[in-house]
TORKEKE-417407 format. One record per residue: residue in three letters; residue number from 1; x, y, z of N, C-alpha, C in turn. Coordinates in pm, whole numbers. Atoms other than C-alpha are relative to their C-alpha. Layout:
<pts>
pt code->ALA	pos->NUM	n.c1->X	n.c2->Y	n.c3->Z	ca.c1->X	ca.c2->Y	ca.c3->Z	c.c1->X	c.c2->Y	c.c3->Z
...
</pts>
This chain:
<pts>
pt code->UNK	pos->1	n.c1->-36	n.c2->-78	n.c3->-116	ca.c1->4099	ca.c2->7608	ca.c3->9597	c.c1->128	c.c2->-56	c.c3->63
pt code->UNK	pos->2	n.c1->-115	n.c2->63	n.c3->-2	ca.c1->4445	ca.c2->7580	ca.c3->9742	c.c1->-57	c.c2->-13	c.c3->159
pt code->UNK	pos->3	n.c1->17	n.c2->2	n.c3->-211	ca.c1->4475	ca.c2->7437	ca.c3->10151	c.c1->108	c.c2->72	c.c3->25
pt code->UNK	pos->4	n.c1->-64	n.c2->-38	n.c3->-76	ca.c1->4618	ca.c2->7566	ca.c3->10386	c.c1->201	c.c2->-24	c.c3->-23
pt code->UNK	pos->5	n.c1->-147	n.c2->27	n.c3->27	ca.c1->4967	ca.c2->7362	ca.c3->10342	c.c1->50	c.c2->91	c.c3->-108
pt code->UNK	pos->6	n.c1->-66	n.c2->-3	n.c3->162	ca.c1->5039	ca.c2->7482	ca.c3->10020	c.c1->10	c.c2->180	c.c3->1
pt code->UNK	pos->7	n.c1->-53	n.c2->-76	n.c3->-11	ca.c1->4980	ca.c2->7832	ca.c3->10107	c.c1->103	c.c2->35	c.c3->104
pt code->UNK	pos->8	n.c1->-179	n.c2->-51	n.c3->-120	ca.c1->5253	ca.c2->7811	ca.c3->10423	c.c1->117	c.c2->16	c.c3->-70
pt code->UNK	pos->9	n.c1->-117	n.c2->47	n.c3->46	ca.c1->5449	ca.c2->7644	ca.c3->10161	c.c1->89	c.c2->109	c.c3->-103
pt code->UNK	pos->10	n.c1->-13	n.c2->-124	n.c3->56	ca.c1->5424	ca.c2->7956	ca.c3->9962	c.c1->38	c.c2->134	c.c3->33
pt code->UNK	pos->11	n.c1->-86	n.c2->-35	n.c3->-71	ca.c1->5483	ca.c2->8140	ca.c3->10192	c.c1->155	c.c2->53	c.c3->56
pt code->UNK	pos->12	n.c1->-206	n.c2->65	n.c3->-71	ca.c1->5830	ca.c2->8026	ca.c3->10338	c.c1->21	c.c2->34	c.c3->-126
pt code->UNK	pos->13	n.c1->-72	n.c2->0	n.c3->134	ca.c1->5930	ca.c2->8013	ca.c3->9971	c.c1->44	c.c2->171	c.c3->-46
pt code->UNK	pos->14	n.c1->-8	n.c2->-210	n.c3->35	ca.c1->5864	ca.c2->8425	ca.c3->9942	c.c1->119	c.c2->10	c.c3->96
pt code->UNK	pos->15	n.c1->-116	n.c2->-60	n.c3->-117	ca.c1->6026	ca.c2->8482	ca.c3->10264	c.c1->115	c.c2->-49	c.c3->-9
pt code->UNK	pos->16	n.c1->-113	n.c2->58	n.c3->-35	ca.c1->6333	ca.c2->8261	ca.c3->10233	c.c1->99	c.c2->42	c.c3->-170
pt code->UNK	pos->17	n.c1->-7	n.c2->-27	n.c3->68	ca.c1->6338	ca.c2->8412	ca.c3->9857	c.c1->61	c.c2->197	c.c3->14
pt code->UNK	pos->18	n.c1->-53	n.c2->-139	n.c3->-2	ca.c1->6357	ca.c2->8789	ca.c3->9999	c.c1->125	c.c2->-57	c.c3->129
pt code->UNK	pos->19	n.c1->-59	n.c2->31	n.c3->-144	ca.c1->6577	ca.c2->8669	ca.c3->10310	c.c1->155	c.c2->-2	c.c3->-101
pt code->UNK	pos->20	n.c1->-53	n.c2->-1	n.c3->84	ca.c1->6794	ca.c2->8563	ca.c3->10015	c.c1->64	c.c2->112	c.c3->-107
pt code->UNK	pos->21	n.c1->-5	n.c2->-135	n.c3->53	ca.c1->6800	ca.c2->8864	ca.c3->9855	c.c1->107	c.c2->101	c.c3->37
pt code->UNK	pos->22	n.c1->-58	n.c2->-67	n.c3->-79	ca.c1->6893	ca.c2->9026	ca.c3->10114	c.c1->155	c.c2->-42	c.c3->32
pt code->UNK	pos->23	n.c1->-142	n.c2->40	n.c3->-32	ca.c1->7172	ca.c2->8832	ca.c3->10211	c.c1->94	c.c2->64	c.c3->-101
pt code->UNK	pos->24	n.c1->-61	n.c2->-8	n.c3->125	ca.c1->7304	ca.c2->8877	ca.c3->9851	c.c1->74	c.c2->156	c.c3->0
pt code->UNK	pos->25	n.c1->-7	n.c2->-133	n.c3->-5	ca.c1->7255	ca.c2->9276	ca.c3->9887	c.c1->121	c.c2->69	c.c3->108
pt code->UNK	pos->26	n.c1->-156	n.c2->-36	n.c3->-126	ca.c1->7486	ca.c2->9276	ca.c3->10240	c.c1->121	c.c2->-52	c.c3->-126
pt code->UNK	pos->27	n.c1->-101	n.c2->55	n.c3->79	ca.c1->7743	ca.c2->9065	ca.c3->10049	c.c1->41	c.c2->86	c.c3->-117
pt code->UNK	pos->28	n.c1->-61	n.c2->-105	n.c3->102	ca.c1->7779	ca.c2->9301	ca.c3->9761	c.c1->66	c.c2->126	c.c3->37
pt code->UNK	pos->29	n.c1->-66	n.c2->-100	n.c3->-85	ca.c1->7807	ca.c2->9616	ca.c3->9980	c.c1->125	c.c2->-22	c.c3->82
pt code->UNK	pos->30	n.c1->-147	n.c2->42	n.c3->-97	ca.c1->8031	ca.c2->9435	ca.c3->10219	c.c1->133	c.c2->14	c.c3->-104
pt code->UNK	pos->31	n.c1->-78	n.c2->-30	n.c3->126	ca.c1->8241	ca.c2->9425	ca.c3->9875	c.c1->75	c.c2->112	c.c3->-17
pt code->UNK	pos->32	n.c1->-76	n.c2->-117	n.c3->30	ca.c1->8254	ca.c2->9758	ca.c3->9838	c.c1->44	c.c2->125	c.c3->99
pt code->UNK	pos->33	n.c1->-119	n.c2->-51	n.c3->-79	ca.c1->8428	ca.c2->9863	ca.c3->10194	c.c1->72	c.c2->75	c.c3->-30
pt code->UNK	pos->34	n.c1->-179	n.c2->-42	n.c3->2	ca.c1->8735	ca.c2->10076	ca.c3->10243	c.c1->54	c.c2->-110	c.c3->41
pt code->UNK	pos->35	n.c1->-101	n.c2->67	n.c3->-74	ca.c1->9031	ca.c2->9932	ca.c3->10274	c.c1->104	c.c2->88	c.c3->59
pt code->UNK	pos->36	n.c1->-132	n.c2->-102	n.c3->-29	ca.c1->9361	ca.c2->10054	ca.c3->10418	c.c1->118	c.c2->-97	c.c3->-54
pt code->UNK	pos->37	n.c1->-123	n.c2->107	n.c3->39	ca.c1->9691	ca.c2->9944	ca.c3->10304	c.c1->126	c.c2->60	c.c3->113
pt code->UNK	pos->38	n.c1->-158	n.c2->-25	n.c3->0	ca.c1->10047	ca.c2->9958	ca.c3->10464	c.c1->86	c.c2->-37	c.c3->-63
pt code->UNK	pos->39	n.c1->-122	n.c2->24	n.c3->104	ca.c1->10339	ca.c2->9957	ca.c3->10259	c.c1->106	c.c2->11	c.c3->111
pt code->UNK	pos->40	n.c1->-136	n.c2->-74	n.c3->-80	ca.c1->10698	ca.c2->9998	ca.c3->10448	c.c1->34	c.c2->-81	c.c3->118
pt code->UNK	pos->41	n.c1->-59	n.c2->56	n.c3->-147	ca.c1->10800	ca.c2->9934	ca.c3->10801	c.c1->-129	c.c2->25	c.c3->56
pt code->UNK	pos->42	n.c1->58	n.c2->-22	n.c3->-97	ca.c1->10556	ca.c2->9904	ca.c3->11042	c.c1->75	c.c2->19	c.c3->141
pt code->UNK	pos->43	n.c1->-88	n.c2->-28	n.c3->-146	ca.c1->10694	ca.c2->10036	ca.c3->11361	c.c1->-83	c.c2->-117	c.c3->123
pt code->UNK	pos->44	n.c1->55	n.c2->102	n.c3->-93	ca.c1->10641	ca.c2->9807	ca.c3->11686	c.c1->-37	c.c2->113	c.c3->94
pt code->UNK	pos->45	n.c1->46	n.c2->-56	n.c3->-73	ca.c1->10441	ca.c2->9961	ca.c3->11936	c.c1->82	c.c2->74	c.c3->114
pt code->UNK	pos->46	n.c1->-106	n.c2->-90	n.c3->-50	ca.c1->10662	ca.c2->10208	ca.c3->12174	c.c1->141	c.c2->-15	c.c3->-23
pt code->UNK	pos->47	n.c1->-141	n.c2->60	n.c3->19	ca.c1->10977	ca.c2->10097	ca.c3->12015	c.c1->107	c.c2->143	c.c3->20
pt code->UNK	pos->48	n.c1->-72	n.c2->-110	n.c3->-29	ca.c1->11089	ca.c2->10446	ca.c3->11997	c.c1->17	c.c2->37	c.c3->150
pt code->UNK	pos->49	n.c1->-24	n.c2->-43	n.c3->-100	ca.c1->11063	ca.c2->10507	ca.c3->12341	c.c1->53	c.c2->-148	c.c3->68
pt code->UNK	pos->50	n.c1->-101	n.c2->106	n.c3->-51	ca.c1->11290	ca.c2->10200	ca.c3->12409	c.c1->134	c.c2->5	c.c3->-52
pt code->UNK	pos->51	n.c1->-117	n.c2->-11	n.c3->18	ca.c1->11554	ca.c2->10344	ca.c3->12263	c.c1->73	c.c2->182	c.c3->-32
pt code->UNK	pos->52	n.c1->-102	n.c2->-50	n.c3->-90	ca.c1->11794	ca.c2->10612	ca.c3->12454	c.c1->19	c.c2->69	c.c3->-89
pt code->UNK	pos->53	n.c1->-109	n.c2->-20	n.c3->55	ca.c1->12000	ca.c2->10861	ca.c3->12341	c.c1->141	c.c2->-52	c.c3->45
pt code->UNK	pos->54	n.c1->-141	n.c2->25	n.c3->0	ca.c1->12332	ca.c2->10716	ca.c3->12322	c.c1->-5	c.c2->-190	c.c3->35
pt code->UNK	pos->55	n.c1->-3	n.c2->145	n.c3->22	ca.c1->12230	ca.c2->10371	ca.c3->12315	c.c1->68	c.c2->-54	c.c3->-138
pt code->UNK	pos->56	n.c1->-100	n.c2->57	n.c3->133	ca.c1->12420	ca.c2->10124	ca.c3->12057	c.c1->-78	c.c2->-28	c.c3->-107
pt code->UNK	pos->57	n.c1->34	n.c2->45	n.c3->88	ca.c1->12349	ca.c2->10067	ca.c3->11732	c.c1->-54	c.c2->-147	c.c3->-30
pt code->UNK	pos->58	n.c1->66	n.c2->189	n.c3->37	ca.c1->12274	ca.c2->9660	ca.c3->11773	c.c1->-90	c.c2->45	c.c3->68
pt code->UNK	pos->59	n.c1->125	n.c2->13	n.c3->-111	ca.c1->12010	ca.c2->9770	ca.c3->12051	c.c1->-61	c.c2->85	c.c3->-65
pt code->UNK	pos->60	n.c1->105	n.c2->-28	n.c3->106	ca.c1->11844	ca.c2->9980	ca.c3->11768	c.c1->-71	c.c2->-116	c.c3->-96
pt code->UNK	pos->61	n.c1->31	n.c2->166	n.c3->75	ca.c1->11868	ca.c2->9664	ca.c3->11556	c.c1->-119	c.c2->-82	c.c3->82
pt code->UNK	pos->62	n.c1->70	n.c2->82	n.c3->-85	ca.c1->11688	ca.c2->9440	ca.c3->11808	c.c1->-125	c.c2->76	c.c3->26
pt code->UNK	pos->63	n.c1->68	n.c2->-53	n.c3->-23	ca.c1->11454	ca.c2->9692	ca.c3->11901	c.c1->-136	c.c2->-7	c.c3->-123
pt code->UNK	pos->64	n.c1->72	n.c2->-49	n.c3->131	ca.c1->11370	ca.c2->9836	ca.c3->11529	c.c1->-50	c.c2->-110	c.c3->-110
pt code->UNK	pos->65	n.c1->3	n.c2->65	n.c3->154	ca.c1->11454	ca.c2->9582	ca.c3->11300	c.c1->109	c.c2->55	c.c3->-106
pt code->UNK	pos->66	n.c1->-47	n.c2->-53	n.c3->111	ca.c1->11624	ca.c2->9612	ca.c3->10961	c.c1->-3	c.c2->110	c.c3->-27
pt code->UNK	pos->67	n.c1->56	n.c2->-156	n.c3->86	ca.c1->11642	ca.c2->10008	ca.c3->10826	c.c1->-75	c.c2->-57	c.c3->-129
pt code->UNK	pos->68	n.c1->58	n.c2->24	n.c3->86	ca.c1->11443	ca.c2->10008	ca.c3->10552	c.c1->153	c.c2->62	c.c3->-120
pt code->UNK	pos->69	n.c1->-145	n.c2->-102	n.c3->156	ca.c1->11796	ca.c2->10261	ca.c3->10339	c.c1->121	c.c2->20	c.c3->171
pt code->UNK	pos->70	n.c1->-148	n.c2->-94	n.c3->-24	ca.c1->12106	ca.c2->10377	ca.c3->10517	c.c1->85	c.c2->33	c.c3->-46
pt code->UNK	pos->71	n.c1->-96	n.c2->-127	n.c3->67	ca.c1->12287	ca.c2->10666	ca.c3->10483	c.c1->142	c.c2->7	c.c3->126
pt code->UNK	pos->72	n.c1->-139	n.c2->-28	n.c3->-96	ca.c1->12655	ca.c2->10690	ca.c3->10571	c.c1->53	c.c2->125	c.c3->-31
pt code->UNK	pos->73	n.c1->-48	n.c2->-113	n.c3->27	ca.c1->12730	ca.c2->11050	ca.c3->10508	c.c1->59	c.c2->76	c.c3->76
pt code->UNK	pos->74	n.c1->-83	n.c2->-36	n.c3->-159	ca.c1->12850	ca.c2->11228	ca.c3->10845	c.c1->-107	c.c2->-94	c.c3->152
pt code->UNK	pos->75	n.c1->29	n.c2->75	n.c3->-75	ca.c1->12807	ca.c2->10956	ca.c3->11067	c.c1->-102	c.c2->-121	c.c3->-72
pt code->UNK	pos->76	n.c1->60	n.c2->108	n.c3->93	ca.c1->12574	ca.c2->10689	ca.c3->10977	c.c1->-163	c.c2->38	c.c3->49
pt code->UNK	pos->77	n.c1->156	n.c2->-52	n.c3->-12	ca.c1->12140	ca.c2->10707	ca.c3->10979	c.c1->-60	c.c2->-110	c.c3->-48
pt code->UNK	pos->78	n.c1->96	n.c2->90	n.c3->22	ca.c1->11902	ca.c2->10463	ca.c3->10982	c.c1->-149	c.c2->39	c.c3->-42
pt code->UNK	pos->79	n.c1->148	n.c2->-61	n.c3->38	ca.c1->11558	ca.c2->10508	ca.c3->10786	c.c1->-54	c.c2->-108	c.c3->5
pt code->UNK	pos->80	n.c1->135	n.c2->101	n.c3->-12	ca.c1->11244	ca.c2->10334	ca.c3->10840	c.c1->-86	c.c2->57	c.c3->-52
pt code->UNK	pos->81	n.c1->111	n.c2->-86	n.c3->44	ca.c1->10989	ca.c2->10418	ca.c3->10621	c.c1->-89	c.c2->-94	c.c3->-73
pt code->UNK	pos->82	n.c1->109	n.c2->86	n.c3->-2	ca.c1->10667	ca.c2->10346	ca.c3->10575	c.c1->-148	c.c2->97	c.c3->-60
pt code->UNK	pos->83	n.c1->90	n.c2->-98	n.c3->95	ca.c1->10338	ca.c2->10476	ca.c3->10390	c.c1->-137	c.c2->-57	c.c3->29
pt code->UNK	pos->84	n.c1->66	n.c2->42	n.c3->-30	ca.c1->9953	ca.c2->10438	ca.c3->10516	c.c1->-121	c.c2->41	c.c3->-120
pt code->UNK	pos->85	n.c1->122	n.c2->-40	n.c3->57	ca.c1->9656	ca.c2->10459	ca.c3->10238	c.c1->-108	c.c2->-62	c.c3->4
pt code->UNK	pos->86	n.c1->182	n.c2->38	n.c3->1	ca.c1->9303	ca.c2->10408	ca.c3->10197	c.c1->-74	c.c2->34	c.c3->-73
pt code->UNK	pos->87	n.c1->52	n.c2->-19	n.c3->65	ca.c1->9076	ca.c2->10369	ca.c3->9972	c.c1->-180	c.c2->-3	c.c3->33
pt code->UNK	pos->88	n.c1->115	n.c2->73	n.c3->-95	ca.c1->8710	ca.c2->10398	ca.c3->10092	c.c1->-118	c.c2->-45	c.c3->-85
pt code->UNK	pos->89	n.c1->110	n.c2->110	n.c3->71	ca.c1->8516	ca.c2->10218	ca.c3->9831	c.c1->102	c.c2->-87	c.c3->-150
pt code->UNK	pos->90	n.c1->-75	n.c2->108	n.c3->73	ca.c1->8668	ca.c2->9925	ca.c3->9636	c.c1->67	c.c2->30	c.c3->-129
pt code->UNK	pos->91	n.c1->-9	n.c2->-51	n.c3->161	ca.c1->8690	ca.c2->10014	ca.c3->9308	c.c1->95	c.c2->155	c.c3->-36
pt code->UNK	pos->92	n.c1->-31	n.c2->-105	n.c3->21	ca.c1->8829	ca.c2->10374	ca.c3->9381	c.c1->147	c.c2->3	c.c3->44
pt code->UNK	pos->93	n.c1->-185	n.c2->1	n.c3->-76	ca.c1->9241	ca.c2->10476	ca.c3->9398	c.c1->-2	c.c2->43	c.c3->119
pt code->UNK	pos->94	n.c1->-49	n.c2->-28	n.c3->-99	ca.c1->9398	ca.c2->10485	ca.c3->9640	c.c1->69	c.c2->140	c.c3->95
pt code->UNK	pos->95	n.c1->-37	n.c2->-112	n.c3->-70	ca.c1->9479	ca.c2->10802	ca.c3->9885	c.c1->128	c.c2->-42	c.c3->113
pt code->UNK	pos->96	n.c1->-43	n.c2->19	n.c3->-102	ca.c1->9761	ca.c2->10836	ca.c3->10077	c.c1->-11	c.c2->111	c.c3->130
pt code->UNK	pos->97	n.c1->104	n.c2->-59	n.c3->-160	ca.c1->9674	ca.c2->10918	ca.c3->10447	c.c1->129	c.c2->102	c.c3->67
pt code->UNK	pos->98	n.c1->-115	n.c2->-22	n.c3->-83	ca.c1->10037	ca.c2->10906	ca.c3->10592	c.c1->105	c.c2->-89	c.c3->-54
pt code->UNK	pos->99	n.c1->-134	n.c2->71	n.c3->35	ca.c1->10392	ca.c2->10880	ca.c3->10541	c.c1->109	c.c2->43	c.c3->121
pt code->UNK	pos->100	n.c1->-79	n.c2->3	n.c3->-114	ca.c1->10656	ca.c2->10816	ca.c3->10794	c.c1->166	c.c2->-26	c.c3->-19
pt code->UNK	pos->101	n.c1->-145	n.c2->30	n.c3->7	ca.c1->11023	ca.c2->10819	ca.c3->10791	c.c1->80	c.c2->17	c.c3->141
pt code->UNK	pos->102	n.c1->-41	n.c2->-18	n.c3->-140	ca.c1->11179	ca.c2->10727	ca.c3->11136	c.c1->161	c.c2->1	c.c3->-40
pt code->UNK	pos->103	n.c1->-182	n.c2->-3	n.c3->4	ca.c1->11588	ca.c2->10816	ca.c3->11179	c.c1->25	c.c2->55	c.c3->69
pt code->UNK	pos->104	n.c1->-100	n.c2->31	n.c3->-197	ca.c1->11817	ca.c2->10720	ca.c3->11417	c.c1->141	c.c2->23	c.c3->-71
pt code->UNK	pos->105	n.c1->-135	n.c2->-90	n.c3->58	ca.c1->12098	ca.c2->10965	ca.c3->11336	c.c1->141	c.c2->-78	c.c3->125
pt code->UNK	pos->106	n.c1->-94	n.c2->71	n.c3->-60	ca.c1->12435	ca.c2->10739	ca.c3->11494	c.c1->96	c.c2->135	c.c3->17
pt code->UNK	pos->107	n.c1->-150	n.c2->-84	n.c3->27	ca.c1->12796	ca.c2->10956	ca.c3->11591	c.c1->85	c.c2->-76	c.c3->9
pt code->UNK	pos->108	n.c1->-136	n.c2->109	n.c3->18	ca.c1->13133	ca.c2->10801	ca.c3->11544	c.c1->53	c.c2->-117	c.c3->41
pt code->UNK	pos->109	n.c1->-56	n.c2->90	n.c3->-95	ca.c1->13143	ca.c2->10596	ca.c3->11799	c.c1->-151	c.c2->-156	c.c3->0
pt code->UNK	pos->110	n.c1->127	n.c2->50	n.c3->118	ca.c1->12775	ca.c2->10415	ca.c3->11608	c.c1->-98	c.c2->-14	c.c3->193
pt code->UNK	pos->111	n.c1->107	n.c2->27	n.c3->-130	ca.c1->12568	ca.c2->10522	ca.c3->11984	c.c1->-97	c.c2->121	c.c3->-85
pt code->UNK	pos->112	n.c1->92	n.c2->-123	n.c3->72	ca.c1->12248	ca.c2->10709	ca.c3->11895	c.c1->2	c.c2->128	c.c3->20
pt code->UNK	pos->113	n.c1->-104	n.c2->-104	n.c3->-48	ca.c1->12325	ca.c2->11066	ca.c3->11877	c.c1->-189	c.c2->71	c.c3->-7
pt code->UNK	pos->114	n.c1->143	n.c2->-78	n.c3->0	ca.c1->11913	ca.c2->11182	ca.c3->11809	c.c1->-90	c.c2->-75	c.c3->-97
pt code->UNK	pos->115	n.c1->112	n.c2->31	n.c3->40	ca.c1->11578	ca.c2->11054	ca.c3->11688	c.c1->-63	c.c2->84	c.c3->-114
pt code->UNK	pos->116	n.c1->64	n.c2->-98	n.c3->65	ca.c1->11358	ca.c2->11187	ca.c3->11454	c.c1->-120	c.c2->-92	c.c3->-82
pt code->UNK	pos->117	n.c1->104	n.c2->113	n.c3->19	ca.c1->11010	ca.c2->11052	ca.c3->11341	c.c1->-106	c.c2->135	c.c3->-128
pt code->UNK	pos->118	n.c1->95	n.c2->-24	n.c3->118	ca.c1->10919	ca.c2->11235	ca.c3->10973	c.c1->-126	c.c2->-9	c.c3->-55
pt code->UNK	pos->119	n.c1->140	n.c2->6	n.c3->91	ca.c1->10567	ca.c2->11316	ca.c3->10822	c.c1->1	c.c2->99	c.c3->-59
pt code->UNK	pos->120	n.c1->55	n.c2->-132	n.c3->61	ca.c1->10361	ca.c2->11507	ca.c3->10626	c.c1->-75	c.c2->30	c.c3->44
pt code->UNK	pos->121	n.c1->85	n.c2->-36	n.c3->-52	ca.c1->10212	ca.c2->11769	ca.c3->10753	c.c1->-15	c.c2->120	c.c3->-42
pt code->UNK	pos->122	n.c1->41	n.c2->-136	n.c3->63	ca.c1->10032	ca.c2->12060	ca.c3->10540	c.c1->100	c.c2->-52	c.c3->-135
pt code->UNK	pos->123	n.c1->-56	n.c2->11	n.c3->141	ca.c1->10269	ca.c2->11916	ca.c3->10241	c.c1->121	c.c2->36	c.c3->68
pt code->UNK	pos->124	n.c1->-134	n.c2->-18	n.c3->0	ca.c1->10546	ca.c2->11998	ca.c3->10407	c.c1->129	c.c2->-130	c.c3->86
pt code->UNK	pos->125	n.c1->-20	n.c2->134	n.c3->-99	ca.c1->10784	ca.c2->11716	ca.c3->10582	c.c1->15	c.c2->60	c.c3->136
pt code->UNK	pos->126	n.c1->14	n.c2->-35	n.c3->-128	ca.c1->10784	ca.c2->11739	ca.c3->10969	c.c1->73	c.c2->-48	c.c3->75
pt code->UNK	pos->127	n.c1->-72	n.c2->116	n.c3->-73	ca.c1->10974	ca.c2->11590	ca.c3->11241	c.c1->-107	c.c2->42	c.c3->141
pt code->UNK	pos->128	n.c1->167	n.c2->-16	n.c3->-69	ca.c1->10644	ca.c2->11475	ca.c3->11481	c.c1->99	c.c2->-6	c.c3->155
pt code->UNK	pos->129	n.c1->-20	n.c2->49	n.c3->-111	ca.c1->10930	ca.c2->11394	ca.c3->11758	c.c1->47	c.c2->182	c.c3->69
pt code->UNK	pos->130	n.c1->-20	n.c2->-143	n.c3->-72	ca.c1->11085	ca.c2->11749	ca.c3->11818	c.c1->-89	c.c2->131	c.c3->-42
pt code->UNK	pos->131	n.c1->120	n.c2->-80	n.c3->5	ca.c1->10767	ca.c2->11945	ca.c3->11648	c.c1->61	c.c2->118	c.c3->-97
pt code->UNK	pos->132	n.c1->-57	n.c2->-108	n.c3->33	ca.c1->10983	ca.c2->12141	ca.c3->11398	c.c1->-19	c.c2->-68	c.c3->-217
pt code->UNK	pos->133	n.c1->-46	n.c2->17	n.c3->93	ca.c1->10980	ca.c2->12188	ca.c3->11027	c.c1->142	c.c2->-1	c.c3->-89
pt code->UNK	pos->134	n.c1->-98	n.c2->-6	n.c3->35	ca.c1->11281	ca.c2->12112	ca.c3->10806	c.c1->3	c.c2->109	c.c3->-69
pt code->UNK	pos->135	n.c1->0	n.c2->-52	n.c3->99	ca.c1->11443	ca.c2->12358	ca.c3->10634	c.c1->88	c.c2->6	c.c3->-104
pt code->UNK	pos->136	n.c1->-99	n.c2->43	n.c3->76	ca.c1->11655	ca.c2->12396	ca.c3->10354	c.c1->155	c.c2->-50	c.c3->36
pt code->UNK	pos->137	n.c1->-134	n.c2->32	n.c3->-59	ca.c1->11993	ca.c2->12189	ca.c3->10386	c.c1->-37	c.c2->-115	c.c3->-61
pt code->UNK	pos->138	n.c1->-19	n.c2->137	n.c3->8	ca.c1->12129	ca.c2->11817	ca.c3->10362	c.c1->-97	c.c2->-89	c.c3->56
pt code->UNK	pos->139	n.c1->100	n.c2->83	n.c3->-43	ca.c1->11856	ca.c2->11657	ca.c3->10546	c.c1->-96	c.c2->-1	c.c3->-53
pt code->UNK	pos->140	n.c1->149	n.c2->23	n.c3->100	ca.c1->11549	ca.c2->11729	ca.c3->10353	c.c1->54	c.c2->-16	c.c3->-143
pt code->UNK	pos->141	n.c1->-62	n.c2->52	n.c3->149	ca.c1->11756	ca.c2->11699	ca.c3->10024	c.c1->21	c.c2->-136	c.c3->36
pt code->UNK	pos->142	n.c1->0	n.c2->188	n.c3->-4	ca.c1->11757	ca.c2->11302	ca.c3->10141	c.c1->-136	c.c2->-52	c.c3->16
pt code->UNK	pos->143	n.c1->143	n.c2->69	n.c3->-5	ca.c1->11402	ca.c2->11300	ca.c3->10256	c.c1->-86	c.c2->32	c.c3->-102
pt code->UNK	pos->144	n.c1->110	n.c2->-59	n.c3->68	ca.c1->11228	ca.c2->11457	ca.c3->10000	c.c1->19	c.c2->-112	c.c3->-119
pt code->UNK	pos->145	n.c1->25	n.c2->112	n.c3->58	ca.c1->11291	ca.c2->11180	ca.c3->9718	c.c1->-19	c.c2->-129	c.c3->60
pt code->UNK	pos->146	n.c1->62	n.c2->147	n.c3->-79	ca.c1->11200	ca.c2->10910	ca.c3->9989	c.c1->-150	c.c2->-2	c.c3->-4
pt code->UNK	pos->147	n.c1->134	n.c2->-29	n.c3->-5	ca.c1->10898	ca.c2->11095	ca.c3->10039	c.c1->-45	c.c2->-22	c.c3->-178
pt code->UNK	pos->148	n.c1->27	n.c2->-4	n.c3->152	ca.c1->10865	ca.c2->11139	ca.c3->9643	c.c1->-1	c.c2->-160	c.c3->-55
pt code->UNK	pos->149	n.c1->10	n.c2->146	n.c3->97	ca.c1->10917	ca.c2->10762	ca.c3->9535	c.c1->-100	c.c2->-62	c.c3->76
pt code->UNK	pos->150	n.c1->95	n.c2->40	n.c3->-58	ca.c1->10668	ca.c2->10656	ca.c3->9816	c.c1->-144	c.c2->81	c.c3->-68
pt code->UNK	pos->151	n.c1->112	n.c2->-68	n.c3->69	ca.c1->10403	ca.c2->10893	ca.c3->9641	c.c1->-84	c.c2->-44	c.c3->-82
pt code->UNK	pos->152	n.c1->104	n.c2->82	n.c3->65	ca.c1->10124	ca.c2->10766	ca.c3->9422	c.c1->-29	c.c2->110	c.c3->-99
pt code->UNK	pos->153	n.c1->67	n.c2->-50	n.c3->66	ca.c1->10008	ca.c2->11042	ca.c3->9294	c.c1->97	c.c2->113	c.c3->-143
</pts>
């Protein structure tokens, strides 16, 4: 006949055996999370609205940071771009969520002449600051292979 001790001891041993288990079972799931990624520029928190029209080009600098490309074609343009995906279980590709292309269009004199803060929206590119789609011309013939080499799919 077993005593008493020996069945506590038996016991504990089950329980600290499923307790174990368990732990194991979080830890694997925890594994298989989403993640998110950023690629690109991360913008600093209201940076755009710290910078003016007709403010200078170094007080974009300081503000922004590095462009990620510039374009000197009529006048000069600063791009920032940047790309947000997520994948929501480990193992699976990646989606992209959001893509961003900020530009700070300069005039001759290199003060900011207009803003503009690019996405996608419906597949098409957007500008989220004045609420307008592009349409055909010189400006989306520059964004559309930015947008295209940032692409995954």
């Amino acid at each position: 006949m077993r005593t008493t001790a020996s069945l506590l001891t038996r016991g504990l041993r089950t329980r600290l055996r499923t307790a174990g288990a368990i732990a194991l079972t979080c830890l694997a799931l925890a594994a298989c999370t989403g993640e998110q990624f950023q690629k690109g520029y991360i913008m600093p928190p209201g940076a755009l609205e710290q910078i003016p029209i007709g403010a200078s080009q170094d007080q974009v600098l300081i503000v922004m940071g590095t462009p990620s490309t510039v374009a000197t074609l009529d006048g000069e343009v600063f791009y920032y771009i940047s790309q947000r995906a997520e994948r929501p279980v480990a193992f699976m590709n990646q989606k992209v969520v959001d893509q961003r292309v900020i530009a700070v269009y300069f005039d001759k004199n290199r003060q900011v002449r207009r803003l503009a803060n690019y996405g996608m929206k419906d597949g098409k590119i957007f500008d989220f600051v004045s609420r307008t789609t592009a349409t055909s011309g010189q400006e989306l013939s520059y964004l559309t292979p930015l947008f295209k080499l940032l692409s995954f799919n």
